[in-house]
C-alpha positions as CSV (number, residue, x, y, z in Angstrom):
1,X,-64.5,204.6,119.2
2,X,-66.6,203.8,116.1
3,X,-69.4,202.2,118.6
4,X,-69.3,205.5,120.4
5,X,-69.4,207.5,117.4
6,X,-72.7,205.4,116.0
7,X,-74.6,205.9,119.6
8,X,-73.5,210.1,119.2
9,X,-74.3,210.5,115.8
10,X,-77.8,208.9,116.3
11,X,-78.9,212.2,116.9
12,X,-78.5,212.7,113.5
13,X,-82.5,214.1,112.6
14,X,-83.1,213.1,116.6
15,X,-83.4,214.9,120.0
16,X,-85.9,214.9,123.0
17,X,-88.3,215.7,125.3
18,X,-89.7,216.9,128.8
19,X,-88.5,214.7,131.5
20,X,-88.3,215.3,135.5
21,X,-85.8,217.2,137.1
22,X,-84.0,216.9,140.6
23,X,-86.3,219.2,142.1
24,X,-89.5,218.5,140.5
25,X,-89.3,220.4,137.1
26,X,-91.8,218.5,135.1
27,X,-94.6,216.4,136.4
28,X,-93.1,212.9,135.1
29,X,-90.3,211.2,137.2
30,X,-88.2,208.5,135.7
31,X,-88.5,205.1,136.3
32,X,-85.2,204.9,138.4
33,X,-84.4,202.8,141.8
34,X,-85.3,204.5,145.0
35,X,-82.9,206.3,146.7
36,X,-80.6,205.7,149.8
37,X,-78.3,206.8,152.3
38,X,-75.9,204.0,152.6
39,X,-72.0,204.9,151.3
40,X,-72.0,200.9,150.2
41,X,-72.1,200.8,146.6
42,X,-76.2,200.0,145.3
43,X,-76.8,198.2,142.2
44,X,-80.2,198.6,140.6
45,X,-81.6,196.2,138.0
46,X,-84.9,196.3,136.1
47,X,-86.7,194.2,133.4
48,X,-89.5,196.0,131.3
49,X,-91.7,195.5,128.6
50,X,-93.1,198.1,126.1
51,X,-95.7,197.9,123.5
52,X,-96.1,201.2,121.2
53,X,-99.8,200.9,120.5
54,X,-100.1,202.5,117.5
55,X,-97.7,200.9,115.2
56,X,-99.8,199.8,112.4
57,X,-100.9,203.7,111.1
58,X,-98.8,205.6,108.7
59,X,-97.1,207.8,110.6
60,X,-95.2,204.9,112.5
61,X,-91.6,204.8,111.0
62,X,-91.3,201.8,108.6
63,X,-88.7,199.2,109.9
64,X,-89.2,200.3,113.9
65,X,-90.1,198.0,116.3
66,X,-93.4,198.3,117.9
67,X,-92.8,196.3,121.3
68,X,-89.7,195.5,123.5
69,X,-88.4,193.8,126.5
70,X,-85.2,195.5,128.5
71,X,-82.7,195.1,130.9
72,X,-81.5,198.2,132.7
73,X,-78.8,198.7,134.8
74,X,-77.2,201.0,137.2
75,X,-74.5,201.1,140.2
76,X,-74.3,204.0,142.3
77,X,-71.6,204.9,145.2
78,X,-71.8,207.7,147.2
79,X,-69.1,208.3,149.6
80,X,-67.1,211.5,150.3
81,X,-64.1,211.5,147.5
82,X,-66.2,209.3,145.0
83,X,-69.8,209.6,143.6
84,X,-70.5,207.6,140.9
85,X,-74.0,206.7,138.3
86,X,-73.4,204.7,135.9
87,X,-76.5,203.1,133.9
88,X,-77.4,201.3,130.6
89,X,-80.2,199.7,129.1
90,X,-79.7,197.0,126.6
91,X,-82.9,197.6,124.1
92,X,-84.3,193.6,122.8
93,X,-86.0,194.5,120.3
94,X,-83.0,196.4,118.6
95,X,-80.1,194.0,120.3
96,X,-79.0,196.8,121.6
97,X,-77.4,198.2,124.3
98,X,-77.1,202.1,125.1
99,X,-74.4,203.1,128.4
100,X,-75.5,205.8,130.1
101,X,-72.6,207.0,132.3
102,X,-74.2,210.1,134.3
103,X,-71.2,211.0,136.3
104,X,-68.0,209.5,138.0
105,X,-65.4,212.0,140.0
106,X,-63.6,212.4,142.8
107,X,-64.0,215.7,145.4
108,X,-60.8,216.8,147.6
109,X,-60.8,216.4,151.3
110,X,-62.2,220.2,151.3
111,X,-65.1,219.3,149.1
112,X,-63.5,222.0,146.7
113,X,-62.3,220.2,144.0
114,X,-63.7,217.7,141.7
115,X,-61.7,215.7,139.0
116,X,-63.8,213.8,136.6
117,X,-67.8,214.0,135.2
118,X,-70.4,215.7,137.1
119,X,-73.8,216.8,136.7
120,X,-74.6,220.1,137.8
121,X,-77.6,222.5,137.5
122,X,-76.5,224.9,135.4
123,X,-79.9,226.0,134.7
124,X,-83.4,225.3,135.9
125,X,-84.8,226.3,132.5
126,X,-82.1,223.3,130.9
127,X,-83.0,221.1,133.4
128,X,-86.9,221.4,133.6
129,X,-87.2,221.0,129.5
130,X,-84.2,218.9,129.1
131,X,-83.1,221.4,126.3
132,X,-79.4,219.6,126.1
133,X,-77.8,223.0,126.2
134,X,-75.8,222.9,128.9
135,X,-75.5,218.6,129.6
136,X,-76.0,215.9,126.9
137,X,-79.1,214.2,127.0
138,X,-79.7,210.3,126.4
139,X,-81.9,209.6,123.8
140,X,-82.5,206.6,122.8
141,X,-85.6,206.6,124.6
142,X,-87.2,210.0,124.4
143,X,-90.2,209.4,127.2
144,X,-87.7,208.5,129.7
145,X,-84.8,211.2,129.1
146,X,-81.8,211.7,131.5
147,X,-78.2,213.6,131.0
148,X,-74.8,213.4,131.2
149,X,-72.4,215.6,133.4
150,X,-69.5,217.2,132.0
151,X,-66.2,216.0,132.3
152,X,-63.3,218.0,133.4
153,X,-61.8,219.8,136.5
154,X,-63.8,221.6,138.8
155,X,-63.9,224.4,141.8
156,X,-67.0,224.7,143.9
157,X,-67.6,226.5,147.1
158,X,-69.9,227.9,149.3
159,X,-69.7,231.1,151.7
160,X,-72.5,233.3,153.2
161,X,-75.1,233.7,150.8
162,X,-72.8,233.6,147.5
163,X,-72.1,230.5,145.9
164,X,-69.6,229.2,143.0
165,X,-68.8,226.8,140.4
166,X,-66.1,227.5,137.5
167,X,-65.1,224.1,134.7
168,X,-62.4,223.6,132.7
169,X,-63.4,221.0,130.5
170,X,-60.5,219.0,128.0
171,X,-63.3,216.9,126.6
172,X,-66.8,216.0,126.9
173,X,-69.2,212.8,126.2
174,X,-71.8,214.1,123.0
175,X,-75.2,213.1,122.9
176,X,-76.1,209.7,122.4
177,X,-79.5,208.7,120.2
178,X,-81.1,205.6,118.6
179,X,-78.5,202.9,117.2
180,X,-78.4,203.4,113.3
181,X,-77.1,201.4,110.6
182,X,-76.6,201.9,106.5
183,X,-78.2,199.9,104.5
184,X,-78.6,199.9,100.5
185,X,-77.7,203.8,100.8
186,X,-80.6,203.9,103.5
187,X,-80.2,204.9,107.2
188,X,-82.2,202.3,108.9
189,X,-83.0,201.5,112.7
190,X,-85.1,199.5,114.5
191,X,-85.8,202.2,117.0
192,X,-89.0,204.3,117.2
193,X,-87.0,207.2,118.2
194,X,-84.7,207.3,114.8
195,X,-85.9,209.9,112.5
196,X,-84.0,209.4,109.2
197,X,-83.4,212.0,107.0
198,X,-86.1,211.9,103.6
199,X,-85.2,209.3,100.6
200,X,-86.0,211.4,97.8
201,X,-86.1,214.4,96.2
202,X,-88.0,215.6,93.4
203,X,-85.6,217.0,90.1
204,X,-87.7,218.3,87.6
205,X,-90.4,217.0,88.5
206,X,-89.2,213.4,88.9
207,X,-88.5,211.6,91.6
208,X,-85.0,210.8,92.6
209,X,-84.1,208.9,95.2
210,X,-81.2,209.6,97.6
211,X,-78.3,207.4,98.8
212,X,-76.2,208.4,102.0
213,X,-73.0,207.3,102.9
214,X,-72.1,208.8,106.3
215,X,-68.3,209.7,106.8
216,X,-66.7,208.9,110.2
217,X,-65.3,211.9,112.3
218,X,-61.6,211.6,114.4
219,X,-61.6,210.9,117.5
220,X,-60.4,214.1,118.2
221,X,-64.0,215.6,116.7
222,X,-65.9,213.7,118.7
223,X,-64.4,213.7,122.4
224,X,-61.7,216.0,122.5
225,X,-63.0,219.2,122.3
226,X,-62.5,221.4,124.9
227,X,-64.5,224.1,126.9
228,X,-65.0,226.0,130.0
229,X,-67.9,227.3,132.2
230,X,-68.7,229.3,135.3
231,X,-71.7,230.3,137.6
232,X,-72.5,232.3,140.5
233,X,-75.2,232.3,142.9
234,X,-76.8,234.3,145.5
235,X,-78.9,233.0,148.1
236,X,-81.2,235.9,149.6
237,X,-83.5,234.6,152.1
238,X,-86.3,233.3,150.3
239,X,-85.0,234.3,147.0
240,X,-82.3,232.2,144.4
241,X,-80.5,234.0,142.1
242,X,-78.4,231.9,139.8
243,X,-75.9,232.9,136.4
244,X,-74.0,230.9,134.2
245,X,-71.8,231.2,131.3
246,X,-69.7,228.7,129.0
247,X,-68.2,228.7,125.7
248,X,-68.5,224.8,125.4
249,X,-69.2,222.2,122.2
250,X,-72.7,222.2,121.0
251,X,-73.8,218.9,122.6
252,X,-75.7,217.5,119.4
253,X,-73.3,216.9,116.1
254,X,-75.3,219.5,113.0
255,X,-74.4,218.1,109.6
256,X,-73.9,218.9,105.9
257,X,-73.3,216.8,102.6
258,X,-72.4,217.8,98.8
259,X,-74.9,216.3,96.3
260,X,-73.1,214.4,93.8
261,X,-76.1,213.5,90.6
262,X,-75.8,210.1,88.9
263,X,-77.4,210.6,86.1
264,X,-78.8,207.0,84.5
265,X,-80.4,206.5,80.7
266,X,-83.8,206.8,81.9
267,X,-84.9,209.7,84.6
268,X,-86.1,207.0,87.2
269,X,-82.5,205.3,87.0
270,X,-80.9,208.8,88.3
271,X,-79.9,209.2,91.9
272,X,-77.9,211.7,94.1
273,X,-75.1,210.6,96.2
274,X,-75.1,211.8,99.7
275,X,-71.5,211.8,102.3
276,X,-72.9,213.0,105.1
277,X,-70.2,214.8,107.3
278,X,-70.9,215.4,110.9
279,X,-70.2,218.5,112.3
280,X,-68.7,220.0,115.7
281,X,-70.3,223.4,116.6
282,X,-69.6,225.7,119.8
283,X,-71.4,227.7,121.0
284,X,-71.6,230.8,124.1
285,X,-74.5,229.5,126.7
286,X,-75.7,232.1,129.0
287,X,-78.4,231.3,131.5
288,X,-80.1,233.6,134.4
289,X,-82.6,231.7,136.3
290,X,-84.5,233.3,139.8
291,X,-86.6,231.3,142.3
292,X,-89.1,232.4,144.9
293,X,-90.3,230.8,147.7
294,X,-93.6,231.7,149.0
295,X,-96.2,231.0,151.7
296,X,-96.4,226.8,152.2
297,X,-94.8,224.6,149.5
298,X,-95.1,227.8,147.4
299,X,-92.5,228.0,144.5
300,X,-92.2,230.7,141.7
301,X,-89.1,230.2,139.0
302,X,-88.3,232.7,136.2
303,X,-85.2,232.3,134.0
304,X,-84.0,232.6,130.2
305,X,-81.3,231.4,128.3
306,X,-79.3,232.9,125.6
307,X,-77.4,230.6,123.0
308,X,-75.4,232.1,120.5
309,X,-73.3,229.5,118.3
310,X,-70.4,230.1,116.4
311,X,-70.8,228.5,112.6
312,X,-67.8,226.6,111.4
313,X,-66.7,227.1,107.9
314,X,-68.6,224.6,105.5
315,X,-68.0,224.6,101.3
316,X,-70.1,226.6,99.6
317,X,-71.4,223.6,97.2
318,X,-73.2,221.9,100.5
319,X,-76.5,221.5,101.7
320,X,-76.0,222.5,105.5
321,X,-78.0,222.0,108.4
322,X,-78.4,225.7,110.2
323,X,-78.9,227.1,113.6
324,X,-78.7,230.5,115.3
325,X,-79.0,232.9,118.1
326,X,-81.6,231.6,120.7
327,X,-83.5,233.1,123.3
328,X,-85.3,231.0,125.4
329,X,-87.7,232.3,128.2
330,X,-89.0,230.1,131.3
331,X,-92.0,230.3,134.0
332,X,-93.1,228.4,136.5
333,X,-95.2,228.1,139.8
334,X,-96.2,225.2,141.9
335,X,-97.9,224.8,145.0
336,X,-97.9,221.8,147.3
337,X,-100.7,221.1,149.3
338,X,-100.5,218.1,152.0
339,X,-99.4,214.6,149.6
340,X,-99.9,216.5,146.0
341,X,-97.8,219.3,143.9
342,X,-99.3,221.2,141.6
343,X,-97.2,222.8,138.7
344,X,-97.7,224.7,135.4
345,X,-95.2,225.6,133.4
346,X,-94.4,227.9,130.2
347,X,-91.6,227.2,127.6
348,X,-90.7,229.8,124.4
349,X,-88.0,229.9,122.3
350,X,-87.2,232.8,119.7
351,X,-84.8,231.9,117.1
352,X,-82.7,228.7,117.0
353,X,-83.3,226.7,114.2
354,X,-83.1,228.2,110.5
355,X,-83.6,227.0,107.2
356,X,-80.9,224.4,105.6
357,X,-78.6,226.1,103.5
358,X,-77.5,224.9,99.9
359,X,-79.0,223.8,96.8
360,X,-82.1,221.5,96.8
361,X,-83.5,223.6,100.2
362,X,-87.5,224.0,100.8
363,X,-89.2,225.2,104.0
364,X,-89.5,221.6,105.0
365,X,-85.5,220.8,106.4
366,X,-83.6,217.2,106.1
367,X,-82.8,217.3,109.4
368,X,-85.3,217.0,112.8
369,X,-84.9,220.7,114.9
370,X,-82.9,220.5,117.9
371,X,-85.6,222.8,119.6
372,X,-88.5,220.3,120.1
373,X,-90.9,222.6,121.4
374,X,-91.2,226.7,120.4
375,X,-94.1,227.1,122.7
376,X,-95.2,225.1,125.3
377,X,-97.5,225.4,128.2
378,X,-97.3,222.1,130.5
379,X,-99.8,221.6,133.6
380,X,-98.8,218.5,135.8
381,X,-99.8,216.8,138.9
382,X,-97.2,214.8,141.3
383,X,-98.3,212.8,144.5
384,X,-96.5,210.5,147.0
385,X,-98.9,208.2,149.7
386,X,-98.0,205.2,151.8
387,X,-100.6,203.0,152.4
388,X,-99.7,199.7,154.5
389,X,-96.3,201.2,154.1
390,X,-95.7,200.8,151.1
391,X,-94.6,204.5,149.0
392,X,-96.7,205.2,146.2
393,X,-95.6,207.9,144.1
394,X,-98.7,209.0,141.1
395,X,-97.6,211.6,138.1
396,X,-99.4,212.9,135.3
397,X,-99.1,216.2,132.8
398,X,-100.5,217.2,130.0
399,X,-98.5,219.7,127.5
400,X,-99.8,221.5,124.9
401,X,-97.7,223.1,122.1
402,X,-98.9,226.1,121.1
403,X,-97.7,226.8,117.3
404,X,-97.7,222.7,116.8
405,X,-100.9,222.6,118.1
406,X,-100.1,219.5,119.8
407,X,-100.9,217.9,122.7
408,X,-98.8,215.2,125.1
409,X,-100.1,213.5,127.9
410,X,-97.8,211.5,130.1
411,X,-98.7,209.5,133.2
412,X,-96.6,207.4,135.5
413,X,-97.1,205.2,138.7
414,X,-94.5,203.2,141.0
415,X,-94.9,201.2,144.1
416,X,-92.4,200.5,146.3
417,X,-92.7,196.8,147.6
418,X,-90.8,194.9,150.7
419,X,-87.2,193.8,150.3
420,X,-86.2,196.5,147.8
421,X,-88.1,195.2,144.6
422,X,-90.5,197.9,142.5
423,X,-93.0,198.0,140.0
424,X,-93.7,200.6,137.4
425,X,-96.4,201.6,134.8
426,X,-96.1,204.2,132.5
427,X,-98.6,205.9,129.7
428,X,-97.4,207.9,127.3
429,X,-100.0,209.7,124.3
430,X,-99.4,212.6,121.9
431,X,-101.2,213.8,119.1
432,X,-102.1,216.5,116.9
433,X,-105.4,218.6,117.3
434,X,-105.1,219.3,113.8
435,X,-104.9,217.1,110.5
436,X,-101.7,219.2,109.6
437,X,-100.1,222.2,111.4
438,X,-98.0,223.4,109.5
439,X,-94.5,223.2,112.2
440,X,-92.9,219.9,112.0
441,X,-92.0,219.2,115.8
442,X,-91.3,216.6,118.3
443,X,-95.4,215.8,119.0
444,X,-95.6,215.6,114.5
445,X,-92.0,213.6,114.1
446,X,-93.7,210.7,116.6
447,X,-97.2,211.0,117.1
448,X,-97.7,207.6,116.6
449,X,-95.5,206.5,119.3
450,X,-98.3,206.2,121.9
451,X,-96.9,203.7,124.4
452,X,-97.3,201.3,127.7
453,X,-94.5,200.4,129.8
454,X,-94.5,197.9,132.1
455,X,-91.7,197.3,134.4
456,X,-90.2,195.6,137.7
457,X,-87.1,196.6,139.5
458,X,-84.7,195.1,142.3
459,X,-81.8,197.0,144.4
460,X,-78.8,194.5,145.4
């Protein structure tokens, strides 16, 4: 339990990014085995190297790692009363490994009932942006994101055009980040993708520095919380309409502290004492999501997402990490046209993260948003060839945040070879177009983690 409680609470000041859905959401697909039809069970193994490129400038996190080699894993069955995808990756660089159970349950004869974890598509909007709304995200490597089904029983059916899907959850598997340790009063990681929380603060006009000590949940706070969820859909020629609602856990732990001052006979011996208490938030999660399909590999989607979390009770003394009602509005359109897709995409989100609350606040918070982007616009290009049969699939997309003023550019090509064995490149470059903008986001928080992956994979 505490191993699993140090993945989850890795999060703490950490979330993600855009990663490819199912159905082609973003431009970028993961670096995962090819798939197949067999009911045999299929395991997939992969060794890859990666070399952050710009790990010498100053905005590279101290202590992180700048190249790695990993092993990653995964078995998959497919039959019809089990499906299963379980993964890991075991991280070298940080001796490390991260499991990445994406679902295991077992369906009824009638195909009805489900008993276990299960990814769904809530929502497209969820899905495309990899918002962790709905399904907990895995983070310890933000370029190459995936999620986590819920957990619980299910009823899903299917008749004429209506469709639908109702959970009853007892429990549910949180959002996993960078390993973490404590050190010295220090959080400290050897991952790129840990964003610690500041070291100091200035008290009257001196600099004070900060030591954390971060206090353990139960068990009970970090699994067993319940939830529920339900969607309906409507299938009208051409058109999808899809709804969903659920009053569920907030995926991502929020987190507060008292300030405790150690006052010592000089002002550069005093320092403030940090416990930092992580804390379970739910929240209502109601999505609306339409898709069109038009003329020949024509596809319009439209949806928006309300959140609306419910704020536990906190003591007044503590500094407090804050969120609040959401809207989140979606559009997209792609077009295929013979071996290439086209797709542009627009993200914005109104509301969500507020200022901390407590003494000692500023307009710059301790903790990283759980929004990454408030306003994105994302054009990307996707291709699959065979030449001397061998698939080929090509992806690149370049995102620009608007009030960031940011830009990401992410490219990725695999190759198929004979006797199940793949290779894989990916590029992956963000930056500011500004010296400083002002909105401290996912493309400020790492943009020196430009980086080259390198990898080969086998399916037994």
């Amino acid at each position: 339990m505490r191993l699993l409680f140090w993945f989850a609470v890795g999060v703490l000041i950490t979330q993600p990014m855009i990663c490819r859905a199912n159905d082609g959401s973003s431009s970028i697909p993961l670096p995962t085995a090819r798939e197949t039809s067999t009911n045999s069970p299929v395991l997939d193994l992969a060794v890859q190297g990666q070399q952050y490129f710009s790990g010498h400038t100053r905005h590279f996190r101290d202590g992180a790692v700048d190249q790695s080699q990993d092993v990653l894993g995964r078995l998959r069955v497919h039959e019809k009363n089990l499906r299963v995808d379980l993964g890991g990756a075991y991280r070298g660089a940080e001796a490390h490994f991260y499991p990445h159970p994406k679902e295991i349950h077992w369906t009824s004869q009638s195909g009805h009932f489900h008993l276990g974890q299960k990814r769904h598509l809530w929502s497209r909007l969820d899905e495309a942006f990899h918002l962790g709304l709905w399904e907990a995200r895995f983070t310890d490597d933000k370029f190459s994101l995936d999620r986590a089904g819920l957990i619980g029983a299910w009823w899903t059916r299917k008749q004429g055009i209506w469709s639908w899907a109702l959970l009853i959850s007892p429990m549910r598997w949180p959002e996993l980040g960078p390993d973490f340790g404590e050190r010295d009063g220090k959080f400290v990681s050897r991952s790129p993708w840990m964003r610690p929380p500041t070291d100091s603060v200035y008290i009257q006009n001196v600099r004070t520095d900060i030591h954390y000590r971060l206090i353990e949940p139960t068990q009970g706070d970090v699994i067993f919380q319940p939830g529920a969820a339900v969607q309906i859909g409507a299938q009208m020629g051409p058109s999808l309409l899809t709804a969903a609602y659920g009053f569920k856990p907030v995926n991502q732990f929020l987190f507060g502290f008292p300030l405790a001052f150690n006052l010592g006979e000089t002002p550069a011996e005093q320092f403030v004492s940090v416990d930092v208490y992580p804390r379970t938030l739910y929240h209502h999660v109601l999505s609306v999501d339409a898709r069109n399909q038009f003329g020949e590999g024509g596809l319009f989607d439209i949806g928006a997402t309300l959140e609306g979390p419910v704020r536990d009770k906190t003591p007044g003394d503590w500094l407090t990490q804050e969120t609040g009602p959401a809207t989140i509005g979606y559009i997209s359109a792609s077009q295929t046209f013979g071996y290439a897709t086209i797709k542009i995409d627009y993200l914005r989100v109104w509301g969500g993260d507020r200022q901390d609350r407590g003494a000692f606040v500023s307009a710059q918070s301790f903790f990283e948003p759980r929004y990454f982007f408030s306003e994105a616009v994302q054009l990307g290009v996707n291709s699959s060839i065979e030449p001397l049969n061998y698939l080929m699939k090509v992806s690149t997309s370049l995102l620009y945040e608007v009030q960031e003023q940011g830009v990401l550019w992410r490219n990725h090509f695999q190759v198929n070879l004979p006797n199940r064995w793949r290779g894989y490149v990916q590029l992956d470059m963000l930056g500011l177009l500004t010296a400083t903008s002002g909105k401290e986001r996912f493309i400020s928080n790492y943009r020196s983690n430009d980086r080259l992956l390198l990898g080969v994979g086998h399916e037994l």
